[in-house]
C-alpha positions as CSV (number, residue, x, y, z in Angstrom):
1,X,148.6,42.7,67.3
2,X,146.4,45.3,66.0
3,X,142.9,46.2,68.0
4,X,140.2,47.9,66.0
5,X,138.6,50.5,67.8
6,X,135.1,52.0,66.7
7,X,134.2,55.6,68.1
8,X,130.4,56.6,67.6
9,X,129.9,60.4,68.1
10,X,127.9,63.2,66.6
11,X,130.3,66.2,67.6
12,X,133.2,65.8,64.9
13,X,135.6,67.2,67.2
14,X,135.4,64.0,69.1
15,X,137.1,62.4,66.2
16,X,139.8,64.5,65.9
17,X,140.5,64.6,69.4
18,X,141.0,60.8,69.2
19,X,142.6,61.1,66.6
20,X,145.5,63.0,68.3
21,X,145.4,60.8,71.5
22,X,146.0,57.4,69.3
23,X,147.6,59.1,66.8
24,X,151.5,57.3,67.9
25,X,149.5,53.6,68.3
26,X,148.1,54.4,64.9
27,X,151.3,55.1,63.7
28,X,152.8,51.9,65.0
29,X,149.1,49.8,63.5
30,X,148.2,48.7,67.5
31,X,144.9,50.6,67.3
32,X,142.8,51.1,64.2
33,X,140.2,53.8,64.9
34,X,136.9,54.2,62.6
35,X,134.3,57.0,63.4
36,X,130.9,56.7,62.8
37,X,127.8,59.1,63.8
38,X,125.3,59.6,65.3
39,X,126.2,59.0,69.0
40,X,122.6,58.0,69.9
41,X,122.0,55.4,68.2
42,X,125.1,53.7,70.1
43,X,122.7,52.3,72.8
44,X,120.4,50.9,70.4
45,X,123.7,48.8,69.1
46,X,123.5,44.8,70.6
47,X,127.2,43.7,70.4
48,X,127.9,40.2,70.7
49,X,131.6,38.8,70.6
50,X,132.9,42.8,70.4
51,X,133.7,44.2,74.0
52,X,132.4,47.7,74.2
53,X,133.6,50.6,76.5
54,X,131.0,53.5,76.5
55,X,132.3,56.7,76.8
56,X,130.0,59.3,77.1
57,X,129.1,63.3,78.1
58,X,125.9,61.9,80.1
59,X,127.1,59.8,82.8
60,X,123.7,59.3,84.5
61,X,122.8,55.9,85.9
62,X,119.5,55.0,84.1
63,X,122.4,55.1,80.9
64,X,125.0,53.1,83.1
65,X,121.9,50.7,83.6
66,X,120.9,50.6,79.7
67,X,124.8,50.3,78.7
68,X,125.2,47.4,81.2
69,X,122.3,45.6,79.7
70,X,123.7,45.6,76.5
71,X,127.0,44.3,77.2
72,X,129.4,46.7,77.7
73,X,132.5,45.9,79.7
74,X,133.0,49.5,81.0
75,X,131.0,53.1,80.9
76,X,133.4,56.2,81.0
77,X,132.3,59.8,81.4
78,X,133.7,62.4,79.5
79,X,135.9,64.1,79.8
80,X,138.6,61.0,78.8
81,X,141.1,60.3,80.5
82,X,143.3,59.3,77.7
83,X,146.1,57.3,79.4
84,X,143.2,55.6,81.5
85,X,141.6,54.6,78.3
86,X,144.3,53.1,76.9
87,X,145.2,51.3,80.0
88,X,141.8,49.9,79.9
89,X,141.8,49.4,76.2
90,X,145.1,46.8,77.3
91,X,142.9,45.1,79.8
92,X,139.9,44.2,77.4
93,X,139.8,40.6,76.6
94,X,141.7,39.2,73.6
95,X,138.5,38.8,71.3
96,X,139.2,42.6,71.0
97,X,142.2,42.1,68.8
């Protein structure tokens, strides 16, 4: 089973970083990550079937609210907790994979 994982982010670093945390599921094709900037224009983003965790710097609750609205199944403030995530990641409901 192989889960698709999409990050959005403007800092590049961000990518790499990810890139080193998945890099052994990667390896073994459970996650396929794709990058794509910029980072704001996540929010404007309706997802329908797709669950979405939000992971973000700004962990106010006006964007809690606003990422709640639009669907997502969890909001995460930076910094990751990458063994969290992927426990999470596990959890998401199958229409994921």
């Amino acid at each position: 089973m192989t889960v698709s994982i999409l990050v959005v982010d403007d800092e590049p670093d961000v990518a790499e970083l990810f890139r080193q945390h998945f890099r052994r599921e990667a390896r073994q094709g459970t996650y396929v990550i794709h990058f794509a900037a910029p980072a704001e224009k996540a929010l404007d983003l309706r997802f329908s079937d797709l669950p979405v965790m939000m992971v973000t710097a700004y962990g106010d609750d006006e964007r809690r609210r606003r990422a709640d609205e639009l669907g997502a199944v969890d909001f995460l403030a930076k910094r990751v907790d990458f063994d969290a995530l992927k426990a999470q990641l596990r959890q998401l409901p199958t229409a994921a994979n």
